[in-house]
C-alpha positions as a printed NumPy array, in Angstrom:
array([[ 110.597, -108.151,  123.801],
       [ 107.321, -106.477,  123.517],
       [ 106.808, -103.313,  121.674],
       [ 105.269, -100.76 ,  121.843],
       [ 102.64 ,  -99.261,  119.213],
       [ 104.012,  -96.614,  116.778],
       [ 101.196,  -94.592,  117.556],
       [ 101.765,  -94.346,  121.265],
       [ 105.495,  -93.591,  120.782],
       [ 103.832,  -91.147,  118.592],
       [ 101.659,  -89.244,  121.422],
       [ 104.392,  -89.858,  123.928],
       [ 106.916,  -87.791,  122.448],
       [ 104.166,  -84.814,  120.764],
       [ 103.373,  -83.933,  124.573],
       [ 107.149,  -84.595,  125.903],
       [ 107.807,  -81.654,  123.164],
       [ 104.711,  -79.828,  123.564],
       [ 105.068,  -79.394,  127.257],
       [ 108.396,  -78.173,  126.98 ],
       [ 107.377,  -75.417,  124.175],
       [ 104.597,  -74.285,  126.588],
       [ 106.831,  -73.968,  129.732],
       [ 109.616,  -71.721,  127.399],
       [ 106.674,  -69.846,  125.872],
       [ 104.595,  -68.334,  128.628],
       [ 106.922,  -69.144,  132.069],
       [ 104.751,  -69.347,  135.547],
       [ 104.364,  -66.039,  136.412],
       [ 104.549,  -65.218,  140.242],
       [ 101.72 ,  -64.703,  142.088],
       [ 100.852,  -62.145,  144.577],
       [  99.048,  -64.099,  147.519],
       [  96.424,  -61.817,  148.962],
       [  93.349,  -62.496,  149.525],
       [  90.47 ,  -60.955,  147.598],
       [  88.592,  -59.22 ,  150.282],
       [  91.297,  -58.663,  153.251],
       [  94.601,  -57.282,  153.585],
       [  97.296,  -56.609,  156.324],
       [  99.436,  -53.913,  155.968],
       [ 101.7  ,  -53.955,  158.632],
       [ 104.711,  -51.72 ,  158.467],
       [ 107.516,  -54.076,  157.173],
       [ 105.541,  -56.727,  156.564],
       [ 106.347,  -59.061,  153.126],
       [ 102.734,  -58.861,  152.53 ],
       [ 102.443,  -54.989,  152.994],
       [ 105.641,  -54.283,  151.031],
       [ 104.604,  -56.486,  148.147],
       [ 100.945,  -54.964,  147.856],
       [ 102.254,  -51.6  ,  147.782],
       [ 104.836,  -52.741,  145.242],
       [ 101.986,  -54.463,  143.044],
       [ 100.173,  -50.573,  143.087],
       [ 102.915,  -48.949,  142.083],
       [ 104.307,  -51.164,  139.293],
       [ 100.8  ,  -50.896,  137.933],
       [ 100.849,  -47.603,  137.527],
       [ 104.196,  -46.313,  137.442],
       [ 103.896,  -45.206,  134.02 ],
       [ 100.121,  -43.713,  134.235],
       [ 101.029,  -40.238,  135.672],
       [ 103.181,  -38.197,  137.043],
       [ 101.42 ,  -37.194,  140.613],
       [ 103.217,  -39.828,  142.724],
       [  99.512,  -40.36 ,  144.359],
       [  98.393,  -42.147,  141.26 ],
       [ 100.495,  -44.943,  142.331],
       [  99.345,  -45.58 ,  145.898],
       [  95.222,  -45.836,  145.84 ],
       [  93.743,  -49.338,  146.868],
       [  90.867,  -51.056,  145.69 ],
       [  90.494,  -53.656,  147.851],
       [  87.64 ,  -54.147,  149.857],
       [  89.117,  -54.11 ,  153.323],
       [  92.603,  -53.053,  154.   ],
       [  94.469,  -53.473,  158.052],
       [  97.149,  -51.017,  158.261],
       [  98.768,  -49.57 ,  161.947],
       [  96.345,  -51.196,  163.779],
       [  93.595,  -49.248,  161.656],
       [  91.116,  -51.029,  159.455],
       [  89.87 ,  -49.479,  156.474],
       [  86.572,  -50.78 ,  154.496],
       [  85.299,  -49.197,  151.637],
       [  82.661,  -51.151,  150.194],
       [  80.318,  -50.228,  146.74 ],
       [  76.57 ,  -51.137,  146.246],
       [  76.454,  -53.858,  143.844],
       [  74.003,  -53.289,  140.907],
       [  73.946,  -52.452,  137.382],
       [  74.279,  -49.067,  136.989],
       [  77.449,  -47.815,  135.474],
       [  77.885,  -45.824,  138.71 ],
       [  77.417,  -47.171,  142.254],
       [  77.79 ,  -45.538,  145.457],
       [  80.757,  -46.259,  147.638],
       [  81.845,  -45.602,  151.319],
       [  85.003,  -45.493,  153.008],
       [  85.15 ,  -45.934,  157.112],
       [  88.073,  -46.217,  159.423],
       [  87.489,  -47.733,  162.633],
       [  90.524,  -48.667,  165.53 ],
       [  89.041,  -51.05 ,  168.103],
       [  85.875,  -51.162,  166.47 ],
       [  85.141,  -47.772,  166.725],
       [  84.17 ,  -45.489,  163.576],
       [  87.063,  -42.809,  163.224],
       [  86.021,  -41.071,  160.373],
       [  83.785,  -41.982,  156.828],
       [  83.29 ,  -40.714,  153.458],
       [  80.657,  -41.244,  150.898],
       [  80.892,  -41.185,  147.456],
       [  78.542,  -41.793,  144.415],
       [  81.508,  -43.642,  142.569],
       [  84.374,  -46.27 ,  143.112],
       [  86.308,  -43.864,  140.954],
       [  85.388,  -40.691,  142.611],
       [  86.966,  -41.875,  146.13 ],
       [  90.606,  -42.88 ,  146.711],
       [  92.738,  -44.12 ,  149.132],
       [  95.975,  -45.064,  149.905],
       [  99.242,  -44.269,  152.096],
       [ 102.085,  -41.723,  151.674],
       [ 105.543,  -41.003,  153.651],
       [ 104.219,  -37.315,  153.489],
       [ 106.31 ,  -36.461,  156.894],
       [ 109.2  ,  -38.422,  156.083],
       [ 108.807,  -40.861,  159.001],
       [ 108.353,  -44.828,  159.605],
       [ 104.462,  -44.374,  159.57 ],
       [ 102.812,  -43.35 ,  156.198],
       [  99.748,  -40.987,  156.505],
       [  96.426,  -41.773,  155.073],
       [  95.522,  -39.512,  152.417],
       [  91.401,  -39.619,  151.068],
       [  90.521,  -38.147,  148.098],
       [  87.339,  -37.549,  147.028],
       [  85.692,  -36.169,  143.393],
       [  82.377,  -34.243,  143.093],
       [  81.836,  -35.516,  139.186],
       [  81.442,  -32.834,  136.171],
       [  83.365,  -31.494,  133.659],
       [  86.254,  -30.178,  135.646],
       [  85.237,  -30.043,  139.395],
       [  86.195,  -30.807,  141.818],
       [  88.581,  -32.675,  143.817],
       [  88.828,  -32.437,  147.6  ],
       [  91.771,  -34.079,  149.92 ],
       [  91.982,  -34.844,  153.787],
       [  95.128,  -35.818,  155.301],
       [  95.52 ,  -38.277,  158.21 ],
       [  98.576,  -38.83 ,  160.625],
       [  97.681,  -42.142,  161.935],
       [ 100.824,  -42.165,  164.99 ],
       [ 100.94 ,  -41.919,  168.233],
       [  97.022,  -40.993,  167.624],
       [  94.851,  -40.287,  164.874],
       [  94.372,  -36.6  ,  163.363],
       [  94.072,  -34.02 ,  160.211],
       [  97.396,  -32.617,  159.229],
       [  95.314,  -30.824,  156.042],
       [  91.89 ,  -30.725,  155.251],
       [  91.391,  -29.288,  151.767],
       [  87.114,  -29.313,  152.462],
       [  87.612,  -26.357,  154.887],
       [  87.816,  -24.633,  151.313],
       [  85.612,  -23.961,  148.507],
       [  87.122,  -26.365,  145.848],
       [  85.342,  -24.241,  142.745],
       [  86.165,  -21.462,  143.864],
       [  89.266,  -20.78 ,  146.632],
       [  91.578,  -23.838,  146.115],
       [  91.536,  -26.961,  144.373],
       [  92.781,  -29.175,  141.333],
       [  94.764,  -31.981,  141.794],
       [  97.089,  -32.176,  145.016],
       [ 100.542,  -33.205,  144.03 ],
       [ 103.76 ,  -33.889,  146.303],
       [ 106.707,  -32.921,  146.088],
       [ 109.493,  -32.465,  147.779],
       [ 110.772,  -28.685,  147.242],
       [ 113.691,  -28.555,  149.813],
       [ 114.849,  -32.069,  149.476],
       [ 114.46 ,  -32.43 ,  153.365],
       [ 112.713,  -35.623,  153.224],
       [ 108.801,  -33.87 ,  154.045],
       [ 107.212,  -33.494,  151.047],
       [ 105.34 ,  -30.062,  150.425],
       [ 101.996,  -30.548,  147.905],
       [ 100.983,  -27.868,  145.515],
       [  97.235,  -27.784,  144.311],
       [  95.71 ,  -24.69 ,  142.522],
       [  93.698,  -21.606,  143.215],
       [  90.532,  -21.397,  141.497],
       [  89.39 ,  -18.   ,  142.368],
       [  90.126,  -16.999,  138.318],
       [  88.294,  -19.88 ,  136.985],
       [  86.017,  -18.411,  133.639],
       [  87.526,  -14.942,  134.92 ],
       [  87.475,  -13.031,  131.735],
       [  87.956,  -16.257,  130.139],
       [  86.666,  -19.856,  129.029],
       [  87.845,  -22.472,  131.729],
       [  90.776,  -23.86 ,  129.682],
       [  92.048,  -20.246,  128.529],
       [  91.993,  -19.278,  132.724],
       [  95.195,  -19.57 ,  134.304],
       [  95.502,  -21.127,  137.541],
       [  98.314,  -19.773,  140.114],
       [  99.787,  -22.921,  141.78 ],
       [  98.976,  -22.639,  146.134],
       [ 101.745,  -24.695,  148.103],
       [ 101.467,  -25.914,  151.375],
       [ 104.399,  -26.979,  154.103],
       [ 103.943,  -28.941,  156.714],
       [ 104.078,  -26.676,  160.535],
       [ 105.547,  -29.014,  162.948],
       [ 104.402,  -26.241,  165.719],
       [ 101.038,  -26.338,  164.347],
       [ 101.015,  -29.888,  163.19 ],
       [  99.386,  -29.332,  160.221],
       [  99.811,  -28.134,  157.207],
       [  99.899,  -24.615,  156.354],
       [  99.958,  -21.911,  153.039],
       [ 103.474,  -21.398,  151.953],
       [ 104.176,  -19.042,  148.84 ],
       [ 106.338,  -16.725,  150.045],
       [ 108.372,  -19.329,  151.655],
       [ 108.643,  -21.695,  148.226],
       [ 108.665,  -18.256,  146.098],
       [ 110.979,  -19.894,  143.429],
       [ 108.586,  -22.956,  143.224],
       [ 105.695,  -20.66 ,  141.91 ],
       [ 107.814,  -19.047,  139.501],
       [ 109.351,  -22.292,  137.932],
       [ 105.587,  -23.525,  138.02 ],
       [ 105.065,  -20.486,  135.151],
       [ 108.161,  -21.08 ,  133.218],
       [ 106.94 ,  -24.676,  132.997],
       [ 103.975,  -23.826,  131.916],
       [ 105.046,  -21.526,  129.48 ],
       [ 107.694,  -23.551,  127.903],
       [ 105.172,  -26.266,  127.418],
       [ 102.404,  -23.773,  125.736],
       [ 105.538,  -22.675,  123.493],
       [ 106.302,  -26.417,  122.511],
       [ 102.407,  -26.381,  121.213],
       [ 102.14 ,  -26.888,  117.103],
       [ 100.711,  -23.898,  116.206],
       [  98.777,  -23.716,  113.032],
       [  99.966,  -21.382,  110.423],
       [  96.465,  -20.378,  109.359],
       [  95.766,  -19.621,  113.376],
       [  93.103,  -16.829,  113.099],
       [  94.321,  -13.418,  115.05 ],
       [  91.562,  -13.42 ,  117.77 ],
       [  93.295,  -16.881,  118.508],
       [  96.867,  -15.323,  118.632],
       [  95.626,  -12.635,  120.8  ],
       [  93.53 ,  -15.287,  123.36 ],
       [  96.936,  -16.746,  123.343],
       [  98.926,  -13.683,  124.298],
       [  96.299,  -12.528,  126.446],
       [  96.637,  -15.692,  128.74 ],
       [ 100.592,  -15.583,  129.058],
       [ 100.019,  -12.229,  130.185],
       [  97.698,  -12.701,  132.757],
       [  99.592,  -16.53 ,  133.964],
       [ 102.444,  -13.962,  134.51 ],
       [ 101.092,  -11.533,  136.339],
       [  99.426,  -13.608,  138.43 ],
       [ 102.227,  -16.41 ,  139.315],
       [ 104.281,  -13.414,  140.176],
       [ 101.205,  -12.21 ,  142.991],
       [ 101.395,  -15.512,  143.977],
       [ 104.708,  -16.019,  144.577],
       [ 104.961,  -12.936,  146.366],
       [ 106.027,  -10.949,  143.902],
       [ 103.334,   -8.246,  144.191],
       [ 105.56 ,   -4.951,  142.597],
       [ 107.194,   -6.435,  139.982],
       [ 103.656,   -8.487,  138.882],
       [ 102.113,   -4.715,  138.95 ],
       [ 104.661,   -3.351,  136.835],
       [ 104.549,   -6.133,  134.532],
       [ 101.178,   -5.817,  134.019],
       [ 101.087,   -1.971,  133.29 ],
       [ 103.683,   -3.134,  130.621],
       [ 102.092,   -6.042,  128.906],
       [  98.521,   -5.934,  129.566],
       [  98.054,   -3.736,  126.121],
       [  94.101,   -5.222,  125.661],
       [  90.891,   -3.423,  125.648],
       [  89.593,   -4.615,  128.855],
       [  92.499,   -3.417,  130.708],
       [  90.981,   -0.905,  133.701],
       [  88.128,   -3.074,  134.101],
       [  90.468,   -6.403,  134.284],
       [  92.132,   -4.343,  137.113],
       [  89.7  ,   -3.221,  139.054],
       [  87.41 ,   -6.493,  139.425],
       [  91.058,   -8.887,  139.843],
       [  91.636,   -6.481,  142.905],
       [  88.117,   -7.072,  144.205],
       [  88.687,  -11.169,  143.719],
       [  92.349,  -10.534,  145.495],
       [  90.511,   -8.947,  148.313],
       [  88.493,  -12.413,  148.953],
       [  90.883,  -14.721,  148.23 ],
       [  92.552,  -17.22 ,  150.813],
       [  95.226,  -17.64 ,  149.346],
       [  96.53 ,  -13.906,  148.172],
       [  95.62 ,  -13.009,  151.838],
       [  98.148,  -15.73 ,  153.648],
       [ 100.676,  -14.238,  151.553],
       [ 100.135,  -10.349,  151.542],
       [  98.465,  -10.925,  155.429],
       [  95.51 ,   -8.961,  154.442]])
């Protein structure tokens, strides 16, 4: 009987054994078929489900605004019988401008422009706690810490705004993130974002406190509308939250006093103004007179009453 060479015997069984060390060490990962420029997603659809999935899983542990999980990249997405392109001049600048357009039957629906791929986001959210998701845009002026702006689509029976958050001034009367939630655990998720009317008010931009603004979606009006007074108890959590995270804060032994009192100075005012805002109006009042032991008291007073006066959001609450 012939035999074979030692040295074939030899290769024969190194890549019988090195084969099956490569398959134990790094197993065939699954792969999510999609293709790179289109997607369908079609209300329980595999394909819709498992791109939504893939979003989600990739960011599940990046923040804790449910939104971060849902915004799509890709270049051309088909969802409810919408299509939705978003498409970025390719050059090599760091930053390249980008525009979103929905279109239904060809025709343009609505557009948005943005100087960044990372400055305008996308994606779908079971905001009304129905079969159809909405469409949710947001987009981000650039800077330091402004400013974010958010429109709201229903896309069924017909295509509308349920919020708009451009019909404000996002420096100045409401903005911040916009994060859902679902305060009454009824399945339609209220958002809360924040008002900005005492940004660098007698204070530096991170020593200004910003009173949370919640909105609740009006099925008479279809849209949604301001809702303190309603979600009262929301606002005032909102400050003990805050609070209980500022007191969690390592504070330095050698922390000079005109830090101290900056620090007192803002739990005062985050008080007094969560308790405006959540309707409180007397007790924040009192609470002030109390607390509010600094220098610039009477003039703090009289020029937060004159920003009161303009702002949208005190006035939904107070009707004034």
């Amino acid at each position: 009987m012939k035999r074979f060479p030692q040295y074939f015997l030899t290769f024969v069984i190194t890549f019988v054994v090195g084969t099956f060390a490569v398959s134990i060490l790094f197993p065939e990962q699954p792969v999510l078929e999609r293709s790179e420029t289109e997607i369908t997603l079609q209300a329980n659809t595999p394909i819709a489900e498992a791109t939504i999935k893939a979003v989600e899983d990739q960011n599940e542990e990046e923040s804790t605004n449910p939104l971060e999980k849902i915004w799509l990249q890709d270049e051309s997405v088909y969802y409810s019988n919408y299509k939705f392109t978003q498409k970025c001049l390719q050059d090599n600048e760091v930053e390249t401008p980008c525009t979103l357009v929905v279109t239904k039957n060809k025709k343009v629906l609505a557009s948005f422009d943005s100087y960044s791929a990372r400055w305008l986001q996308y994606g779908f959210f079971n905001f009304l706690g129905e079969d159809d998701k909405q469409l949710i845009v947001q987009t981000y002026s650039g800077g330091a810490h402004c400013c974010y702006d958010y429109v709201i689509y229903d896309l069924e029976p017909a295509f509308r705004i349920i919020y708009d958050s451009t019909r404000f001034d996002s420096s100045k009367d409401i903005g911040n993130e916009l994060i859902p939630v679902d305060i009454d655990a009824d399945g339609v998720f209220e958002f809360s974002q924040d008002v900005m009317m005492f940004d660098y008010f007698f204070a530096s931009h991170a020593d200004s406190p910003f009173p949370p603004v919640v909105f609740a979606y009006d099925k008479k009006k279809g849209r949604y509308d301001f809702a303190n007074k309603k979600f009262s108890d929301f606002v005032m959590n909102e400050l003990k939250e805050n609070l209980d995270w500022l007191a969690k804060q390592n504070v330095s032994e050698t922390e000079s006093e005109s830090s101290k009192k900056m620090n007192k100075r803002y739990v005062v005012r985050k008080t007094f103004l969560n308790q405006v805002y959540a309707g409180k109006e007397k007790e924040g009042w009192k609470y002030f007179d109390e607390n509010y032991v600094f220098e610039d008291k009477e003039e703090y007073r009289t020029e937060i009453k004159e920003r009161f006066s303009e702002d949208i959001t005190y006035k939904s609450i107070y009707r004034r």
